[in-house]
PALUM-991939 format. One record per residue (C-alpha): x, y, z; residue in one letter. Coordinates in steps of 0.02 Angstrom, whole numbers, plus 50000, padded with zeros to 5 digits. Layout:
! residues N
XYZa
...
This chain:
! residues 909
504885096348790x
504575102348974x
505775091749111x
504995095349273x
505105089749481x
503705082149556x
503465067549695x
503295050749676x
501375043549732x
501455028049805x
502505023949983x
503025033750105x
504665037150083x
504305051749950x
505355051149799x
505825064349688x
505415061549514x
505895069849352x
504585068949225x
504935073449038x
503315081548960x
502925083548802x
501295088848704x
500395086148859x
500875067648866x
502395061648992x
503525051848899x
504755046249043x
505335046649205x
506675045849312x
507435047749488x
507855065749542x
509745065749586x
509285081349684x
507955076049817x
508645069749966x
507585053849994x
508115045649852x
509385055249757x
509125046449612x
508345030449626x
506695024749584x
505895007449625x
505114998549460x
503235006149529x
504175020149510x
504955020349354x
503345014549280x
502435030349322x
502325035949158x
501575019849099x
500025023749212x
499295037349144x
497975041348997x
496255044348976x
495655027648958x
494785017349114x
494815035549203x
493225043849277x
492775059949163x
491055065649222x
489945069149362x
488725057149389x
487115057449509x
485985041349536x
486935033049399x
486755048449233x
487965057549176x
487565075849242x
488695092749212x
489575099849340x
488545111449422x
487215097849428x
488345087549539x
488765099449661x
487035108749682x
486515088949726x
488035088649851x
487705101849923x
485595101049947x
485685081650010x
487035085250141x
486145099450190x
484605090650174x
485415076750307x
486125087850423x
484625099350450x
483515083450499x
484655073650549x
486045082950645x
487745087050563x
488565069950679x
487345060050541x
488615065350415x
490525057350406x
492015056750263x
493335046650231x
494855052750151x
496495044550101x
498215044650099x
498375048649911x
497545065749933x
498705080649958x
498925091850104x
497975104450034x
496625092849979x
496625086750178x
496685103250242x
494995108050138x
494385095350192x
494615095450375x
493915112550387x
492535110650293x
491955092350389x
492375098050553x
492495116450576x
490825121850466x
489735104950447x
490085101450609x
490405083550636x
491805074350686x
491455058750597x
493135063150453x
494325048450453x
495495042150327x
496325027150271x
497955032050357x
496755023350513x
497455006550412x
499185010450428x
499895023050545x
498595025550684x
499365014250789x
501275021750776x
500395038550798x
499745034450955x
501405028651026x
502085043350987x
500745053951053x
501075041851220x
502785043251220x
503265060351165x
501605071351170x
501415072050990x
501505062450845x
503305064250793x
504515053550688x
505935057450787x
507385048850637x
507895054750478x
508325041250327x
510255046950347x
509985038850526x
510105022150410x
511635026050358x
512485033150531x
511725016450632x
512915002050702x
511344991450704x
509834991650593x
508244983050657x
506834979850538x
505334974750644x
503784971650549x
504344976950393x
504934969650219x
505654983950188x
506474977049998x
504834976849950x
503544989850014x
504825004350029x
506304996849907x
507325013549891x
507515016250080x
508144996950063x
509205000849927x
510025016150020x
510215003650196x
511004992150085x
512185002950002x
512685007850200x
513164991750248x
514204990350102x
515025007050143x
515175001550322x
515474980950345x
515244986650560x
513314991250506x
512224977350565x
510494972750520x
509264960750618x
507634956950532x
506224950950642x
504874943550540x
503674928150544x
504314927250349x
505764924450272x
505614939850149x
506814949950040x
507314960750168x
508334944150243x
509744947450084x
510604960250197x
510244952750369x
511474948150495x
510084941550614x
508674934450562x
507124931250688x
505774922550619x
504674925250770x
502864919650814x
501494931350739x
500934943050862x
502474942150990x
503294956350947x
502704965351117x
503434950351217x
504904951551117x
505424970051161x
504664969951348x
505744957451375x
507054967351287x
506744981151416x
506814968051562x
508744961551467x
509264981051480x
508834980951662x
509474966351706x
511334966951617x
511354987451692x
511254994751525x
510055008351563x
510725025351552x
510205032151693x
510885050251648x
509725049551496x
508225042751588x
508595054151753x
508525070351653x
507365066551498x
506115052351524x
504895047251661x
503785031251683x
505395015851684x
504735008451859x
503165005951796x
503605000351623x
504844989151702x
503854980351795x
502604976151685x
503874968551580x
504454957451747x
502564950851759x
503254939251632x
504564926851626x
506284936951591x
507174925051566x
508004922851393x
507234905351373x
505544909451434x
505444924951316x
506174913751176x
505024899451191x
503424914851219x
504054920551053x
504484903650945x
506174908650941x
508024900350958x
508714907351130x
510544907651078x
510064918950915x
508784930051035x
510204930751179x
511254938251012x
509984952250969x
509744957251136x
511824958551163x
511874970851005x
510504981551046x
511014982451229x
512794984451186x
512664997051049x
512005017451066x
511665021250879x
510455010650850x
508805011850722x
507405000250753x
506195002150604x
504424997750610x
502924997250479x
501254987150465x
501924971150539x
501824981650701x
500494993650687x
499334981650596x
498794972050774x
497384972150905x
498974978051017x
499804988550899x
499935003050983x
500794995051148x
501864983551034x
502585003750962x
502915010951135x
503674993651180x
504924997451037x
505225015051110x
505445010151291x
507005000451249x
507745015951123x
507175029651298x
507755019251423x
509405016951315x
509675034751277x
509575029051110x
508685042051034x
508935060750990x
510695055650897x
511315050750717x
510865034150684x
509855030450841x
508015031250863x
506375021750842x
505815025950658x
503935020750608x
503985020450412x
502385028250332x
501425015950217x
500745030050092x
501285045950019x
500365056750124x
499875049950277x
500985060950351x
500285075350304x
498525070250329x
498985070550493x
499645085550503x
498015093950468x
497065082650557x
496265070050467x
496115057350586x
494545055750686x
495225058350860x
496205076450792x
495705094250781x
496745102650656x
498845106050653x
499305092550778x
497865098550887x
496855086450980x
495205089651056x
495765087651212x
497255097051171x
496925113551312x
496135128551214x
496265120851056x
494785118450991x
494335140051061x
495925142850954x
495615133250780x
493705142150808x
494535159350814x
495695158150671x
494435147250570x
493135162650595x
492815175850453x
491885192750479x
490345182650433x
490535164450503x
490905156050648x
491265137950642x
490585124650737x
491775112650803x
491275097750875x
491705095251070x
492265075951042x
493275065450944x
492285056650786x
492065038750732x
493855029550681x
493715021750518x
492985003650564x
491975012750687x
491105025050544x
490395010650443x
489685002250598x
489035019050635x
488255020550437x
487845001550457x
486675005850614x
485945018950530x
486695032650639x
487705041650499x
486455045550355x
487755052150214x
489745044650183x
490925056550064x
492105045850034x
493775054949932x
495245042349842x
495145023449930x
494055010949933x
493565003050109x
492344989150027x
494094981849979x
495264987750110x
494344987350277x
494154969150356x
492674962050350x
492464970550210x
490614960650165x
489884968950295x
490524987050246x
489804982150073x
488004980750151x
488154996750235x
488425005750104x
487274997149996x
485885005050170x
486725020450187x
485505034550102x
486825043750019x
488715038749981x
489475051649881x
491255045049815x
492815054449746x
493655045549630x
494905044249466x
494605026249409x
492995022549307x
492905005249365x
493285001049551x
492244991449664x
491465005649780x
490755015049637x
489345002849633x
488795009249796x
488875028849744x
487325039549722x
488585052549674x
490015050749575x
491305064549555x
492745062549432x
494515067749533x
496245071349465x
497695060249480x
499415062249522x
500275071249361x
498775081549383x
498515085249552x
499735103749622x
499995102549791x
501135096549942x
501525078650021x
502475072950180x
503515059450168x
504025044550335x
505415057350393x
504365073150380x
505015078950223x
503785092150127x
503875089749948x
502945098149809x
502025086049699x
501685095249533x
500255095149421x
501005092949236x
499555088149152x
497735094349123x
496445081849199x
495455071249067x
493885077149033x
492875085949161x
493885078749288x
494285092049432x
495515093249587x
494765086749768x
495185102649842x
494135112949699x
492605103549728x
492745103149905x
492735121449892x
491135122349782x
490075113349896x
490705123950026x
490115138749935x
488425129849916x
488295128050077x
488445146050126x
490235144250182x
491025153450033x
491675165950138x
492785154250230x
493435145450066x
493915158449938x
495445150149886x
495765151249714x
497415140249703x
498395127549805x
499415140149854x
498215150349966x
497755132350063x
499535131150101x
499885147150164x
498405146450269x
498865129250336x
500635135950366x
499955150450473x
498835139050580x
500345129050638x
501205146250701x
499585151250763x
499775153950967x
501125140550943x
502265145251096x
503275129451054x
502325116151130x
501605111550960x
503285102650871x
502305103150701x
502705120950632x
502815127850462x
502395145050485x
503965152450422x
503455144750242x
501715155450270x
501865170550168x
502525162150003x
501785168849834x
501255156249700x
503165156349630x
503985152249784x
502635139449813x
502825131049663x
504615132949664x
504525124849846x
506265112849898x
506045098649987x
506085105050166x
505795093350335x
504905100750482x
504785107650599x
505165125950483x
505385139050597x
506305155750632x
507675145950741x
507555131350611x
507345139850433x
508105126450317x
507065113850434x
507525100850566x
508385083550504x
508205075550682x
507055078750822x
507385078651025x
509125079150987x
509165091451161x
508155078051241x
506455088651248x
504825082251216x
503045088951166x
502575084151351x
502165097051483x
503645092651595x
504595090651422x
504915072951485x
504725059551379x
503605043251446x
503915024751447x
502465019051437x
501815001151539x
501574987851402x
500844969051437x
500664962151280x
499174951951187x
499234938951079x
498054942850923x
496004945150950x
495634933650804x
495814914750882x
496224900350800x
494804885950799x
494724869750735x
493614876250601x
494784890650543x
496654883250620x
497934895050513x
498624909550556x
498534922150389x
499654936050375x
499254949850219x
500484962550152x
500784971149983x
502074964849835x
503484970249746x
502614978149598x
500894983449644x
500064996849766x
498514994049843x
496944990749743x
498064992649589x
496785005349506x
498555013649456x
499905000949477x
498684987749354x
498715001849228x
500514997149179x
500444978949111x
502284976049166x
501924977249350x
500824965149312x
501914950849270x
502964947649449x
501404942649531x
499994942249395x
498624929649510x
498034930749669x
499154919149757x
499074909249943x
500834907150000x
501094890250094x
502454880850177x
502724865450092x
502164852150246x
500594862050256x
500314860850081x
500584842650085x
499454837550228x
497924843850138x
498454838949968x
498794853849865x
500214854549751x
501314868149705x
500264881649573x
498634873449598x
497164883049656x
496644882949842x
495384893049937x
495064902550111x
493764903150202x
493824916950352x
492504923950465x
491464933550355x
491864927050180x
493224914950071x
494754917949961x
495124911549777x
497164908249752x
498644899349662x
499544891849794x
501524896049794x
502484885249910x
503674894050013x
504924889150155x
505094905050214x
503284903350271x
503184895350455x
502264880050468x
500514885450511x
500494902450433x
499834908950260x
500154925350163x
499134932850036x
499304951249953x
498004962549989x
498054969449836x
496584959849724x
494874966449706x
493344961849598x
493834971849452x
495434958949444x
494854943349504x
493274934049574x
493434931449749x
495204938049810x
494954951849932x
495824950050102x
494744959450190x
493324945850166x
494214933450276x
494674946750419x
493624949050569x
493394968350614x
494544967350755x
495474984950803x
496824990950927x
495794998551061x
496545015851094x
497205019150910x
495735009950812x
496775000150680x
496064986450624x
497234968850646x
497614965050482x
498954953850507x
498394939550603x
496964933350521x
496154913950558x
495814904650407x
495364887150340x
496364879350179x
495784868450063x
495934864949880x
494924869349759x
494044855549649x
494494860549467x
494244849949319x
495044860449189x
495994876949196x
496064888849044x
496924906548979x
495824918248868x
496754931848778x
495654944248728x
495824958948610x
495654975248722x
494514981348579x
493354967648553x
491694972948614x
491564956548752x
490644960748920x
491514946949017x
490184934449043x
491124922149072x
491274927149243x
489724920249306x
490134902349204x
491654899149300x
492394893749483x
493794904549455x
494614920149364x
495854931749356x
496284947049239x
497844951049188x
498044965249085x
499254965848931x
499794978248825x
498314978348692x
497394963848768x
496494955948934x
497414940248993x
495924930149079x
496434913649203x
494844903249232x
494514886249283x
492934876449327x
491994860749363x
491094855649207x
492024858149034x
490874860348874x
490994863148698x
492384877348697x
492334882248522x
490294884448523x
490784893748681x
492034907848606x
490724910148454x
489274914148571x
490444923048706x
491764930048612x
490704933848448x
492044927548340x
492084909348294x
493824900048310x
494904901248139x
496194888748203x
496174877148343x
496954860648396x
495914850148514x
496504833348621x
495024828448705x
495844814248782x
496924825248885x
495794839848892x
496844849948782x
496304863948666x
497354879348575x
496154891848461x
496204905748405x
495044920348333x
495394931848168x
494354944148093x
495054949747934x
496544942547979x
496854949848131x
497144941148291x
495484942448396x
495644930948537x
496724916148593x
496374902348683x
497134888848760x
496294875248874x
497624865548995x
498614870749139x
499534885549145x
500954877949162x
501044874148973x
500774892548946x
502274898948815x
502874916548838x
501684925848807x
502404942648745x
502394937248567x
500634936148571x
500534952448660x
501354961548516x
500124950248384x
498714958348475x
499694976048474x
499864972548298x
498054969148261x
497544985248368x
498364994948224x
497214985048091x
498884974548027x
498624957247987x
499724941848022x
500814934547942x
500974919347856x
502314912547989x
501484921248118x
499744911048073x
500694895348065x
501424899248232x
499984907048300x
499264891848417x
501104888548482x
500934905848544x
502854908148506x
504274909648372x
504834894548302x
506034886748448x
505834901648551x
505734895548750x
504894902448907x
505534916348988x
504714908349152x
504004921649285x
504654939849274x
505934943349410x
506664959649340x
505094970649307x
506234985049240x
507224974949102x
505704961049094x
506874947049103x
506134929049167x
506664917149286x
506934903449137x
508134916749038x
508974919149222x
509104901749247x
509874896949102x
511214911049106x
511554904749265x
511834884649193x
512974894249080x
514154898949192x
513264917749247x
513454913049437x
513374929949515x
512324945049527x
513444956849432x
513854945149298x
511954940749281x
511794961749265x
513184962349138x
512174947749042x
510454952249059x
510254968349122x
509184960249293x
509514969149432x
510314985449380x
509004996849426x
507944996549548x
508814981849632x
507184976549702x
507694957949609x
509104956449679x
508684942649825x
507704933449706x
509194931649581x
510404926649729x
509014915249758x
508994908249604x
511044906849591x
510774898649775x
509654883549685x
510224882749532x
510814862749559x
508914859149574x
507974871149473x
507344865349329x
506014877049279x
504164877749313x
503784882349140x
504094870948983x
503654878348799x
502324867348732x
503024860848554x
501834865248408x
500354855048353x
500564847648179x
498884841548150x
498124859948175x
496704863848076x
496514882247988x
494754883247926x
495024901947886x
C-alpha cells in the first residue's frame, strides 16, 4: 500500500490530501496534517474523493465525427482541420477555452501553443466566470493581479468581513479555520453581508442582509463614513497610494448620509452605522470577497470599492488586514499566472504590458521558430461564442468545462456550437452535455491521474500528484496538446517529455527580464530535476532569491506593481444590475453552488452520498412569495427567464428576502430535464473585466401543474435507455449506490404496470395499487432479484431509502431476496424502521428525522448530538443546520413520515 500527497480538486483554497493506494485503486483519503491550508481538514467533497473515481461513465477513446478512432487518428484530424481553418481562414478564426480544473502545466501548453504559435488571441477560460472581475481590481489597484492576504490573516483579524460569500459552504475549511479563530479569540469579529441568510451567519456578529446588487453603494459610502469621521490615514495614503480625491468624490455624488446609504441598500441604519464604526475603528481588518461580488455587470468597481476603504485605511500590507478575493476553483490562480485569460500575454504579462509581448517572442523562439503573437487582446469568454455564433471563429477547442451549461444564456451558446464547423472538446466524463456538440472527442485524465502543479486563493503552489494510470486510452491535456503541436510543425518548441520540463520552463519565464516590476516570480524553483519537482512543498509566491521559502503577505513595505509603486483608489459610481425587473419576469434570482456538489457534478455526482443533501433541483423561496402564487412547501414550480425556463422543488426559506429566489447552478441535462441556470440568465457582462452577471437574474414563478409525482428505482445494470424522459413534465436522477433514483411527475397518469413491462422490460412481481388516491408501490424481480421499484405518490411518503439501496447492491452481486426482505420489499424498509428524513451530515449519513428525534430526547446541543450520532464531527460543514434544527425543535415535526406496509399486496411471482 502506497500513502501519498497530492491536492485536493475542487475550491480554491487548495487542500492537501493524503491518499492511500493500493493495487492501483485509492482506497481512502484524508486531510494532510502537513499542508498549511488545511492542516488536516477536509470538507465532505473532500473526503469523498476516493468515492469518485473508476472507470465507469469515464471517456476512454478518441472519437472523430462520432467513431471510435485510435490515437493517432485523432490528432492527425486535430491537427489537419485547425490547420485547414487557419490557412483559409486566418489563425483569429480559431479560439479555446480552458478551465480552472486544468493544471499549470496543462495552461502553460496551452497558452503557448494558442497564442504564441497559432497565433490567435481568442484562449479564454472559465476562470472568466469567477475571478475576472477581482483580477481586474487588482490590476486597477495595484498593477497586477495580486492577492495581497494570506489565510493566517483570518486568524490575526479583529474583524472578519464576508462580502459576497457563503463561505460555510463553497470554501468550508477556510470557514472551519475562521471559526476555530473566533473561538481562540472571543475579540475576533465577523460581519456577513449577504442578500441570504446562509451558513456562514452561525459565526456572525453582524449580519447585513442587503439589497442584491448594492454592495458598491455599500462600501462607497463606506469610503465617504472614513472621510467624514477623519479616519483616513493620511501617512499611509501620503506615502503609498494615489487617486482618494477622486475616489472620494465620486462616493459624495451620492447621499452619505448613513440613512440615505441604508435605505439605497435595504438595510437597518442603526446595524449599518455598527459596521461602519468597526471597520472604521479597527486596523486589522480582512474583508473577504467571492462570486457574490465578482459575479455582477459592476463587478469589477464593486472590488476596487472594497479596496478603497482597506488603502485609504492603511489597512493592508499587515497580519490580519487586507482585501482577500477567494478563488472559486483549484486553479484559477494559476491559469492566470500563465495567462489564460483573453486580455493576458503570458507570466502576468499583458499586451499592453511595455515590451512584453518583444520579450515572451524572444524567449518563446527556438533556433527554428519564431512565434507569432498576436498584437491585441482576444475574445473574453461570452464574447468567443458570440464571435463562433457570428461565424467569425471557425474552430472552438474547448479543454475540461462545459459552457452550454455554465455560461448564461446558455441556449444560445448551444446553437453556436451546434453552427460552429469544428468544436473539438477535452474531456473525462463520457456523458456531459457539450459532447453532443463535438466533432472531436479526446478522452483526458482526471485528478488522481493528472502530475502537475495548482495555485490555490492565497498563492500557494501545490503539487497535485498523479497516483493512478488513466483508464483506457485516456491521456494528459498537456500530452496531447503537445502532439498536435508537433503536427503542426511546432515540435521544436514543445519537446517536453514530462510535467516537469513545462514547469521549469514556466518558472524561467517569470524571472525572464523580470527587474522586479513583475510581482509573479518563480524563477528560483526553475532548475529543479524531476525529484525535486515531484518532491515539490507547498510554497506561496512570489519565490525568489530575496524570498526563497516564498512570501506569506504581499505590500507589506507598502510597494505596488505600479510605476510610481503607488497604489490607486480607484473612482467607483456604482450600478444597480443590467438585467431589469418587468412585470413579466418581477423576481430577482440569485444562483450559487451547495454544500456537497461542484459544478456540473460530472465528479461530485459520481459519489452517491453527495448526492443526498440536495438530491433535486430546488427553487428556494421566502414563504409570502410562495404563498401569493400558491405553491406549497416541496411542490414543483418553474422559471421562466430571458432565454429559456427552470424545472424545481420549491424549498421555503426565511432567510430568502421577499422578492428574491436562489437556485444551484449545479444541474444539467444528464441530471435533470430542464434545470440549468444559465437558461434563465441574460448574457449580461462587467464591461472592463467581461464576467458575466450571474447573480442577479429576472425571473417569473409559477407552479407547475402536476397530477401525479412518482420515484423509479432502477437497477444500474438493467439495460433501460431512459425513455421515460420524453413521457414526462418532470425528472430528476439521483444516483445510488447500485441503482438510478428517477423523480418524475406529469399531467396524464396511465396504466403504470403495462408501463414498467414495456419501459422497464420487466413486468411488476409485486405491487399494491389505490387508484382512488393515486397510489401505487411495485416492484420488479428477475430470478429473484430486485430489478426495479416503484412507487407512485408524493415523495413525501418516500421511506428511507438506503435499504433498498443495499437490495439493489445485493442483486448486483446475483443474490436473491429474502423471504422477509420480499415481504418487506414494497414498504421499502425493515419492519418498523422510520425515515431518516433529508441527510444533513454527508460524512456520517445521518438524517434530519434521526437528528430530530435525538434532539426530542433530550440531545439539545451540538456536541452532545456529535457524541450521539456522530453529525458534525468532521467536516463541520452541518453544523448551522443542526443548531438550526436544535433552534426549532418545539415545531418540527418532520417532513417525512414512513408509509406503513400494505397488507392487501399481491405477489404474483
Amino acid at each position: 500500500m502506497q500513502q501519498a500527497r497530492t491536492t485536493c480538486p475542487y475550491c480554491g483554497v487548495g487542500c492537501g490530501v493524503l491518499a492511500q493506494v493500493d493495487d492501483e485503486q485509492m482506497i481512502h483519503v484524508e486531510g494532510d496534517a502537513q499542508h498549511p491550508a488545511n492542516y488536516g481538514r477536509l470538507c465532505v467533497k473532500g473526503t469523498a474523493l476516493h468515492e469518485t473515481l473508476g472507470d465507469h461513465g469515464r471517456l476512454t477513446r478518441p472519437r472523430v465525427d462520432g467513431a471510435e478512432v485510435d490515437w493517432d487518428t485523432a490528432l492527425d484530424s486535430v491537427a489537419t482541420r485547425l490547420a485547414a481553418i487557419r490557412e483559409t481562414q486566418g489563425a483569429e478564426a480559431i479560439g479555446a477555452y480552458l478551465s480552472g480544473q486544468l493544471l499549470t502545466e496543462d495552461y502553460y501548453v496551452a497558452n503557448k501553443l494558442f497564442k504564441g504559435f497559432v497565433g490567435t488571441p481568442h484562449l479564454d477560460t472559465n476562470s472568466r466566470l469567477c475571478m475576472a472581475s477581482a483580477v481586474t481590481a487588482h490590476k486597477r489597484a495595484f498593477g497586477a493581479d495580486a492577492v495581497p492576504c494570506c489565510y493566517e490573516d483570518l486568524e490575526e483579524a479583529e474583524l472578519v468581513v464576508l462580502v459576497g460569500s457563503n463561505l460555510a459552504w463553497n470554501h468550508p475549511v477556510l470557514y472551519q479555520r475562521l471559526k476555530a479563530a473566533k473561538t481562540r479569540n472571543p475579540l475576533l469579529r465577523v460581519v456577513v453581508i449577504d442578500p441570504r441568510v446562509t451558513d456562514s451567519c452561525e459565526i456572525a456578529d453582524l449580519y447585513l442582509g442587503l439589497a442584491p446588487g448594492s454592495d458598491g453603494r455599500l462600501f462607497t459610502g463606506l469610503l465617504a463614513r472614513m472621510a467624514d469621521t477623519g479616519r483616513l490615514d493620511r501617512v499611509y495614503l501620503d506615502r503609498h497610494a494615489a487617486g482618494l480625491e477622486e475616489a472620494l468624490a465620486a462616493a459624495r455624488e451620492e447621499d452619505t448620509t448613513v440613512e440615505g446609504i441604508a435605505a439605497d441598500c435595504d438595510l437597518d441604519p442603526e446595524r449599518l452605522e455598527t459596521f461602519y464604526y468597526w471597520f472604521t475603528t479597527q486596523l486589522h481588518v480582512v474583508t473577504l470577497f467571492s462570486q457574490g461580488i465578482n459575479q455582477s455587470s459592476s463587478g469589477t468597481d464593486k472590488g476596487n470599492a472594497i479596496i478603497n476603504c482597506h488603502l485609504a485605511g492603511g489597512k493592508i500590507g499587515l497580519p490580519g488586514a487586507g482585501p482577500f478575493s477567494i478563488t472559486g476553483q483549484p486553479n484559477a490562480m494559476g491559469g492566470r499566472e500563465v495567462g489564460g485569460l483573453a486580455n493576458q500575454l503570458a507570466a502576468h504579462m499583458d499586451y499592453d504590458t511595455p515590451g512584453a509581448i518583444d520579450r515572451v517572442t524572444r524567449f518563446w523562439t527556438t533556433p527554428g521558430l519564431v512565434p507569432s503573437l498576436p498584437e491585441e487582446p482576444g475574445h473574453k469568454a461570452l464574447a468567443l461564442f458570440e464571435a463562433v455564433e457570428r461565424g467569425e471563429v471557425q474552430a472552438v477547442w474547448i479543454m475540461g468545462t462545459n459552457p452550454a451549461v455554465s455560461l448564461p444564456d446558455s441556449n444560445r451558446v448551444r446553437r453556436a456550437l451546434e453552427r460552429c464547423p469544428l468544436v473539438i472538446v477535452s474531456e473525462c466524463a463520457a456523458a456531459t452535455d457539450l459532447l453532443p456538440y463535438a466533432d472531436i472527442v479526446l478522452p483526458a485524465s482526471g485528478w488522481s491521474e493528472k502530475d502537475g502543479t495548482v495555485t490555490n486563493s492565497e498563492r500557494c503552489i501545490s503539487r497535485q500528484r498523479g497516483l493512478l494510470p488513466p483508464p483506457g486510452e485516456a491521456r494528459h491535456d498537456w500530452w496531447i496538446l503537445v502532439e498536435v503541436a508537433r503536427r503542426l510543425g511546432f515540435g521544436e518548441a514543445f519537446a517536453y517529455a514530462h510535467p516537469a520540463e513545462i514547469f521549469d520552463e514556466h518558472a524561467q519565464l517569470s524571472g525572464f527580464e523580470n527587474d522586479g516590476s513583475r510581482l509573479f516570480d518563480i524563477s528560483t524553483l526553475a532548475g529543479l530535476d524531476r525529484a525535486a519537482y515531484d518532491a515539490l512543498a507547498p510554497i506561496q509566491w512570489p519565490v525568489t532569491a530575496d524570498a526563497p521559502h516564498g512570501t506569506a503577505r504581499l505590500f507589506e513595505e507598502g510597494r505596488f506593481a505600479t510605476p510610481d509603486g503607488r497604489a490607486r483608489l480607484v473612482p467607483v459610481r456604482p450600478r444597480g444590475p443590467a438585467q431589469a425587473l418587468s412585470e413579466a419576469r418581477p423576481l430577482r434570482l440569485n444562483t450559487g453552488r451547495v454544500r456537497d456538489q461542484w459544478h456540473t457534478m460530472t465528479r461530485t455526482g459520481r459519489a452517491p452520498r453527495l448526492m443526498n443533501h440536495r438530491a433535486e433541483p430546488f427553487i428556494e423561496v421566502h414563504p409570502d412569495d410562495a404563498a401569493s402564487y400558491g405553491i406549497a412547501d416541496q411542490q414543483l414550480a418553474r422559471l421562466v427567464g430571458a432565454g429559456g425556463d427552470y424545472l424545481g422543488r420549491v424549498r421555503l426559506s426565511r432567510a430568502q428576502r421577499r422578492g428574491e429566489l436562489f437556485v444551484p447552478i449545479h444541474w444539467t441535462d444528464q441530471f435533470s430535464g430542464r434545470a440549468r441556470m444559465g437558461a434563465l440568465l441574460e448574457g449580461h457582462a462587467d464591461p472592463l473585466s467581461g464576467q458575466p452577471e450571474s447573480k442577479h437574474g429576472a425571473v417569473a414563478l409559477a407552479p407547475l401543474a402536476c397530477e401525479w409525482e412518482a420515484t423509479l428505482v432502477v437497477a444500474d445494470d438493467l439495460a433501460v435507455e431512459p425513455a421515460w424522459c420524453g413521457e414526462v413534465d418532470y425528472w430528476a436522477r439521483i444516483p445510488l449506490a447500485r441503482a438510478q433514483r428517477w423523480q418524475l411527475a406529469g399531467a396524464e397518469a396511465g396504466d403504470w404496470l403495462a408501463w414498467a413491462a414495456r419501459r422497464l422490460g420487466v413486468a411488476a412481481s409485486l405491487w399494491c395499487d389505490d387508484p382512488a388516491q393515486g397510489r401505487l408501490r411495485a416492484a420488479g424481480l428477475q430470478a429473484g432479484r430486485l430489478r426495479w421499484w416503484l412507487m407512485v405518490g408524493p415523495p413525501a411518503e418516500l421511506p428511507g431509502l438506503a435499504w433498498l439501496d443495499a437490495r439493489f447492491t445485493e442483486a448486483a452481486s446475483g443474490e436473491a431476496l429474502s423471504t422477509g426482505q420480499r415481504r418487506r420489499l414494497l414498504a421499502g424498509c425493515d419492519d418498523g424502521a422510520g425515515d431518516s428524513g433529508p441527510l444533513v451530515c454527508s460524512c456520517h449519513q445521518v438524517g434530519q428525522g434521526t437528528i430530530v428525534a435525538a434532539i426530542r430526547e433530550g440531545e439539545t446541543s451540538v456536541e452532545a448530538l456529535g457524541a450521539r450520532l456522530a453529525c458534525g464531527t468532521q467536516c463541520g460543514s452541518c453544523i448551522p443546520e443542526l443548531k438550526s434544527l436544535i433552534e426549532e425543535r418545539a415545531e418540527e415535526e418532520g417532513s417525512h413520515a414512513r408509509v406503513k406496509p400494505q397488507p392487501d399486496a399481491i405477489d404474483v411471482a
